[in-house]
N, C-alpha and C positions, 0 to 999 in steps of 0.2 A: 860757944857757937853750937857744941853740938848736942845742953842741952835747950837750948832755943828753938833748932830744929827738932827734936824729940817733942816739946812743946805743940810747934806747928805741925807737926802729923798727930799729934793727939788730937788736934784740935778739926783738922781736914777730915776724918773717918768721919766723924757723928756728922759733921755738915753735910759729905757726900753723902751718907745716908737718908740723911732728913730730905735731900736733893732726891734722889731717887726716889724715896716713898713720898714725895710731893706730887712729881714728877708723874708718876704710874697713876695715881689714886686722882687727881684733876684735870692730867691731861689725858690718861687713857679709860679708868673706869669711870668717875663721873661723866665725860661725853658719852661714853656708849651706852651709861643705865639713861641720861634723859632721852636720848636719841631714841632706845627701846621703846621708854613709857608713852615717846608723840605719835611712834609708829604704831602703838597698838591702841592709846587714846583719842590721839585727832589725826590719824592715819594722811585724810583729804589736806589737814591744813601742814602738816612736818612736812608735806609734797609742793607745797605753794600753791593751793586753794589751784589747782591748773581745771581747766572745764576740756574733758576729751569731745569732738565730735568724729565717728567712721577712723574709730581708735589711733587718734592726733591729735594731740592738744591743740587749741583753738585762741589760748590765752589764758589768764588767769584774774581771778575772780578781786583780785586783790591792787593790780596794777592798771591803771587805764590803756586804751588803745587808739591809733587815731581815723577816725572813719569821714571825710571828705563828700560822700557821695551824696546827691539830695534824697536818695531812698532808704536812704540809713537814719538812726539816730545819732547826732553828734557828741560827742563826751564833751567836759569840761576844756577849756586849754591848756595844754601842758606849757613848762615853762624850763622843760630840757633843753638844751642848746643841740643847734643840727638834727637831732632826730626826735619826734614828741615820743611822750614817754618812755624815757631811753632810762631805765632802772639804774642805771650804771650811773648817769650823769644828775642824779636828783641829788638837792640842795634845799636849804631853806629860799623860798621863792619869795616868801610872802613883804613887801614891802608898803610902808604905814600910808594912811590916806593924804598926810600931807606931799607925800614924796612925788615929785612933777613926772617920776619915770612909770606910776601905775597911770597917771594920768592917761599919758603918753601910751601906755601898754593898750588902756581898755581903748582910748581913740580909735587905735590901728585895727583893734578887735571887732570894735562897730563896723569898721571901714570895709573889713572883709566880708560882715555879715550883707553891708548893703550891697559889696559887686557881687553876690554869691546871688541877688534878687528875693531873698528869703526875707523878708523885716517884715513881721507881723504883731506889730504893736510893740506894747512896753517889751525891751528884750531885761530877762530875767538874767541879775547877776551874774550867776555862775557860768553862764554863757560867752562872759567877756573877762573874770577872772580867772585866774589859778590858782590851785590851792596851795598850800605850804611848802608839801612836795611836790609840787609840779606834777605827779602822776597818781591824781584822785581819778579813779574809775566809777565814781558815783556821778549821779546830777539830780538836782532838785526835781520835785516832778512839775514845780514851773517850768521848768528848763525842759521838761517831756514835752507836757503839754503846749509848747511854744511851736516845736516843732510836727506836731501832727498836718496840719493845712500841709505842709510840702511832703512830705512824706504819702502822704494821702493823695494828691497828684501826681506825684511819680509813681506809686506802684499800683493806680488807681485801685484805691481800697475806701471804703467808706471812713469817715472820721470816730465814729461810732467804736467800731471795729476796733481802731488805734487806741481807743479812751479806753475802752475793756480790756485790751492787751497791756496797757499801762497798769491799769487796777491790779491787773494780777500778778505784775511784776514786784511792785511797791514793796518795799522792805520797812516796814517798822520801824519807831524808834527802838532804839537797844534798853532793853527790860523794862520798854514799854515808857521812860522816861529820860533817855538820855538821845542826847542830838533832836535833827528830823525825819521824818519817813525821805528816802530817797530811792535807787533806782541804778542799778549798776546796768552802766548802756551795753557791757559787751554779751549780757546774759539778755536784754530787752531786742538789743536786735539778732542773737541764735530766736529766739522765740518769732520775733519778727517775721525773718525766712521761712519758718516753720509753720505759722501762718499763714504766709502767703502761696506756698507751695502748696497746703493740701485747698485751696482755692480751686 
């Protein structure tokens, strides 16, 4: 028996060891050297891409937000339950075209477009889906340009006006071949207000 136990304390040292220098080396120096290198390389993005306005963050550049109003631009649909774009509650959303419940999703989505009084021709996809995660902050710039006519009557702005503020928001494909140019609404309407204020 006791030397069994001699045995198993030989055997416990080097383990606790190997335990502790795991331990230190993965949980406390590797987090802190990558933590360092984001904070001095992508400083903006280790913080969550956040956009300050009259030093307050305003949102971030990375999560969508939900804007209701007709002088706004509207984002994609989220497909957070109870609160849109609720970070906390994202899931995979996305469900295949045979499934009767997108059916049913984009229906209801049409449906709101038309009591909101806004139906301006073809409505452009993304307007009536959700993305993956439910909380895409981008939109097609069909999905822009759908919405100028209302916007442009509620803030009575020229439509003009709204097309060149689109242009300049537009974001690229990424290295110039991947995805499509698109448009992050919460950065298109700060610009927006920005606009219309020095008016």
């Amino acid at each position: 028996m006791l030397v069994l136990w001699s045995e198993i304390k030989n055997q416990l040292k080097p383990a606790f060891l190997v335990f502790i220098t795991l331990f230190i080396v993965t949980g406390i120096l590797y987090p802190l050297c990558i933590t360092g290198i984001a904070q001095l390389v992508f400083h903006q993005k280790a913080n969550g891409s956040l956009i300050w306005r009259n030093n307050k963050a305003v949102g971030s550049t990375l999560i969508g937000q939900y804007f209701d109003r007709p002088d706004y631009f509207w984002s994609r649909p989220s497909a957070t339950d109870k609160f849109p774009y609720n970070a906390l509650a994202s899931r995979g959303s996305n469900i295949g075209p045979t499934n009767p419940n997108l059916i049913e999703q984009i229906e209801i989505r049409i449906d709101q477009l038309k009591k909101s009084g806004y139906l301006n021709g073809q409505i452009p996809v993304d307007m009536v889906t959700a993305s993956g995660s439910g909380l895409d902050p981008d939109i097609s710039l069909a999905a822009a340009h759908y919405q100028v006519h209302r916007i442009a009557a509620a803030r009575h702005i020229s439509e003009e006006k709204l097309q060149n503020l689109i242009a300049t928001q537009t974001e690229k494909r990424q290295w110039h071949f991947l995805g499509e140019p698109r448009i992050n609404v919460l950065k298109l309407n700060l610009a927006l207000d920005t606009l219309t204020a020095s008016q």
